[in-house]
N, C-alpha and C positions, 0 to 999 in steps of 0.2 A: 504493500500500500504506500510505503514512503516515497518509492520509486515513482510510484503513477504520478504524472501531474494533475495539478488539480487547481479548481479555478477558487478564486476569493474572491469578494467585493472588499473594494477601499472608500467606506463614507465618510465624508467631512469634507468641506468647503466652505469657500466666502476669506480665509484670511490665509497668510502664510502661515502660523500657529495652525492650522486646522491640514492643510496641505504639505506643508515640507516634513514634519515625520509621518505622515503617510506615504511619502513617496522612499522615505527610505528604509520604509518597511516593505511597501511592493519592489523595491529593486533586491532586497535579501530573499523575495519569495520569486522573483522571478530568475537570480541566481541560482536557486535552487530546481528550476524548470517547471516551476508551478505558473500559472498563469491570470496573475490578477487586473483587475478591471475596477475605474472608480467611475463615480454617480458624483456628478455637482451642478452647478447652475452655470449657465453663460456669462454673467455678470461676477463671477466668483475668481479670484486669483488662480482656482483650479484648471481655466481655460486656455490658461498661458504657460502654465507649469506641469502640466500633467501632458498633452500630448508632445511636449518637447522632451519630455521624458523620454518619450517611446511609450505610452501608455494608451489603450485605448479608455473613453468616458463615454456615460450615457448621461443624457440631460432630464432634469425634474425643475419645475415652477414649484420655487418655497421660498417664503420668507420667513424673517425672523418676527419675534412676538415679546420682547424686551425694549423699553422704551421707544416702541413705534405710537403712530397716531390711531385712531378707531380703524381709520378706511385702512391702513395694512395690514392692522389687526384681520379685520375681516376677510380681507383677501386673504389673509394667510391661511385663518379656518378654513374658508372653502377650498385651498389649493391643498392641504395637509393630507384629505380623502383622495382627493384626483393623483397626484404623484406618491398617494402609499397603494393606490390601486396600480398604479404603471409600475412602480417597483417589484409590485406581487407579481404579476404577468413576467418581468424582467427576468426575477427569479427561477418561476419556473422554467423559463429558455434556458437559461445560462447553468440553471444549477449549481453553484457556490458550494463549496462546503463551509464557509465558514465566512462572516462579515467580520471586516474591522474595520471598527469606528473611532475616530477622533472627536465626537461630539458636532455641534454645534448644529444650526438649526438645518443644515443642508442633511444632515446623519438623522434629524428623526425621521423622517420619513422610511429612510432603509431598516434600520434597525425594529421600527413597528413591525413591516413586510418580512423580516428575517423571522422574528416571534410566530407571528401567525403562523410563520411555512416551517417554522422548529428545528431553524436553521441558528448553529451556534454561534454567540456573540461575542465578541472581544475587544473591551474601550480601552483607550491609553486616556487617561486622564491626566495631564502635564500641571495642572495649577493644585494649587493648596486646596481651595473650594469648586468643586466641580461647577464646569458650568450649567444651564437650564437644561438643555437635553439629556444629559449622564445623571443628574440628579432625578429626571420623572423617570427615567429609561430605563434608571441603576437596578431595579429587582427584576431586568427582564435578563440580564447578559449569565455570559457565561462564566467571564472570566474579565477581572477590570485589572491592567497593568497600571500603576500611582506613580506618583514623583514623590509624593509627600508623605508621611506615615500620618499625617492629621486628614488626609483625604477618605480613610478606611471606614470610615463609621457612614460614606453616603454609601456602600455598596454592601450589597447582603454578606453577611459574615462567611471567612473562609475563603473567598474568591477573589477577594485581591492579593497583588502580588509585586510588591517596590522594586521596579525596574527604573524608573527616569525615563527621560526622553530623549530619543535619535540624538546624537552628535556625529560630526563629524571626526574621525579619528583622528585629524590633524592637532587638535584641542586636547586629547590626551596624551599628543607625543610632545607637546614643550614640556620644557626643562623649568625647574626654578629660577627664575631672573635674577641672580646677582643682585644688591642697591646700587647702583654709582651714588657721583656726587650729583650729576643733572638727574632729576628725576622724570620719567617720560610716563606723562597721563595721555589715556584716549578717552577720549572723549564723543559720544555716539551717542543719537537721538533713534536710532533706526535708517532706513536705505530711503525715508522721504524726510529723516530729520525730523528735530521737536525743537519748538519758538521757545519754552520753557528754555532748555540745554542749551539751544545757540545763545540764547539771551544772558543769561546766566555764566558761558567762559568767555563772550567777548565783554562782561563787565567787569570780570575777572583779569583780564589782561594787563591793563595797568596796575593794579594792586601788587601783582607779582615782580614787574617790573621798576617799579617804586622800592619793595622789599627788598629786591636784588634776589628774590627765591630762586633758585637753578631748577628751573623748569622748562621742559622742552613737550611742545602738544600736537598732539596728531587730533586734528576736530573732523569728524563727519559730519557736515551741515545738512544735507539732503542737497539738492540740487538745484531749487528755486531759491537757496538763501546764499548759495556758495558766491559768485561773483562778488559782491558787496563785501561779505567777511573775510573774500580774501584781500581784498585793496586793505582793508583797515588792521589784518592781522598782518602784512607786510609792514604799515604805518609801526604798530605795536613796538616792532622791535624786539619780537621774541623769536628763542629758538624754537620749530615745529613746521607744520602743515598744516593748511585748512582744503578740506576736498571734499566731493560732492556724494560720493560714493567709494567705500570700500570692497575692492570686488575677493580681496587676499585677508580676510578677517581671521584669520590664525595666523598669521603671517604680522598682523598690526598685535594681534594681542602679547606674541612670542616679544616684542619691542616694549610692550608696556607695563611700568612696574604698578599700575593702578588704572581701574576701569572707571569711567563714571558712565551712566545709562539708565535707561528704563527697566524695571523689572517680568517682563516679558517671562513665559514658560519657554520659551528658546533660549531667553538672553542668561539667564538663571541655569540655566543646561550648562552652557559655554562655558561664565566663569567658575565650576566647577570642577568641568573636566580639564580648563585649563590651569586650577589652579592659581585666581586672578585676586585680588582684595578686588575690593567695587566702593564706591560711593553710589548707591539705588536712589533714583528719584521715579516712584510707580505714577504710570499715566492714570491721575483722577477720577476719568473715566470711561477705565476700564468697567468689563459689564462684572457685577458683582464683588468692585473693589477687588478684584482676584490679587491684582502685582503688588497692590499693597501685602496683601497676606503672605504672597512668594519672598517676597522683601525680609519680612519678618522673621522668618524662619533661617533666610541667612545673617542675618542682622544678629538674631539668641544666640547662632552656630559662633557667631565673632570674628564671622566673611564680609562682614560689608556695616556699613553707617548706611544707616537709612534714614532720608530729607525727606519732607512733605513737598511736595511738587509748589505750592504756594510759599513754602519758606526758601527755593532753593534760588538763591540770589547770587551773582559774583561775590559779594561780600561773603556769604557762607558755602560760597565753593571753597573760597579763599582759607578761610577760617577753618572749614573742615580739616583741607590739604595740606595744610600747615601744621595741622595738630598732629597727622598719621605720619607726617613725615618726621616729628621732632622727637619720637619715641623710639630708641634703637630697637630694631629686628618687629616692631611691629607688621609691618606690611608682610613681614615672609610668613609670621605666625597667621596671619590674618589667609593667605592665599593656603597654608598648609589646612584649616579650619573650612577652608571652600574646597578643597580638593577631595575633602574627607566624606564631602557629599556628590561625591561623583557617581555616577551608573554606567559603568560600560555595555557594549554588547548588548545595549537597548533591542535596538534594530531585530537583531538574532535572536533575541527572546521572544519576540513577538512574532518570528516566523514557526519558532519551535511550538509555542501555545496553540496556533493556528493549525499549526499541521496534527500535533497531540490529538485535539477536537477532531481535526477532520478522519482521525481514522477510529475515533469511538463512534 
């Protein structure tokens, strides 16, 4: 049976969080010569990322039902029956042994259709508090893989199993970074940037250079803010880069002795497996305050300071930066304390649970 291939659905869409460890769990099953298939919306980042994969998709009309207005409210109700009926049909053709779901509102519909047809389920849940879909969903699955051991009490007892989320292996081959005397922060809003975080190091700029603080900065602006902060970060007179996008992010983080960013189920992944300190500033709103919660958890661990998005100012980048820098071997303690929450072999565990089901 191991030998057979076998086909799987991949649900989840609408963000890179919902797509990118999905896909690099269909590339472990389809290393293995299994042959999986995901379900998302046109509108969804899946449309772009998934057939450049090499992956084939099938499309569903669903919206989300978390701070929308009446009118998508109600389309949504009415589309949840129509596209959990196309997935039932879907099913039957294709046959799946096994669904894996990332959540989110493009995954209810499949994972309904998987229940009915008593087809086994397997959620990767990446945040502290599940989201809306893994929480109504949660007593239907089979098997829920966590990030977090505070996540275990949304899924029926016995059935979860603390794996983390997909990384990239590149993130767990750097090394411990040495301190120099320049210390080099990266600094990252995400691949479209945060007005918070850009705002925030270029008021910081002068402050360091006043101090005389030996800082050297690598900024990810996003790419509508990059022009502007690079004429005034040249102005600056600091050692570093401002650029629009990072396309070598193990490559920027192996350079950096401290991370600042959003606390994202991706970004929270990363400086773990690379073993990163962090300054976290959680996007506010996020659905279910989730990065706050992710934040917190490295924050107890003694991996990261965590800022409130509204306090996080140059003045208290500064002020932070300055304290973690003035405390010897802090920062190394601090990245040994995030490495300690690392998951390897995410990926691989989720093709072994998958194929496990598929052959009971």
């Amino acid at each position: 049976m191991k030998d057979t291939p076998l086909t799987f659905l991949m649900a989840g869409g609408g963000t890179g969080g919902h797509v990118i460890p999905a896909l690099a769990v269909a590339r472990e099953l389809s290393r293995r010569g299994h042959q999986p298939f995901f379900v998302g919306i046109p509108a969804g980042l899946e449309a772009k990322l998934v057939p450049a994969a090499g992956f084939s998709i099938e499309w569903i009309e669903i919206g989300g039902l978390k701070r929308v207005g009446p009118a998508q409210t109600l389309r949504t109700l009415w589309q949840l029956p129509l596209s959990t009926w196309r997935l039932l049909r879907l099913l039957k053709a294709r046959r799946p042994a096994a669904v894996f779901s990332l959540g989110g509102y493009v995954a209810g519909p499949a994972m309904l259709a998987a229940w009915l047809r008593r087809i086994p389920i397997v959620v990767m849940e990446p945040n502290v508090l599940p989201g809306m879909t893994n929480r109504w969903m949660g007593r239907l699955i089979s098997r829920a893989l966590i990030s977090f051991p505070e996540s275990a009490r949304y899924f029926p007892p016995g059935r979860t199993e603390l794996a983390g989320v997909p990384v990239r292996p590149e993130f767990f081959a750097l090394p411990p970074k040495p301190r120099e005397r320049t210390l080099t922060v990266l600094l990252t809003g995400g691949s479209q940037g945060s007005r918070r975080l850009n705002t925030a190091g270029r008021q910081s700029w002068s402050l360091f250079r006043e101090a005389g603080f030996p800082i050297r900065i690598i900024h990810q602006t996003g790419p509508e803010a990059c022009p502007e902060f690079e004429r005034q970060f040249e102005r600056a007179g600091l050692e570093g880069e401002v650029v629009p996008f990072i396309q070598d992010m193990p490559a920027a983080f192996a350079q950096a002795d401290l991370v600042v960013c959003r606390s994202g189920a991706g970004a929270v992944a990363e400086l773990a497996a690379a073993g990163k300190p962090s300054i976290l500033v959680p996007f506010p709103f996020a659905a279910d305050n989730h990065q706050w919660r992710n934040a917190e958890v490295l924050a107890r661990a003694g991996a990261a300071r965590l800022v409130a998005d509204q306090e996080f100012t140059g003045r208290r980048f500064f002020e932070e930066l300055t304290a973690l820098a003035s405390e010897p071997d802090l920062l190394l303690r601090m990245g040994e304390a995030a490495r300690r929450l690392a998951r390897p072999r995410t990926a691989q565990r989720a093709a072994d649970i998958l194929e496990e089901l598929a052959r009971r």
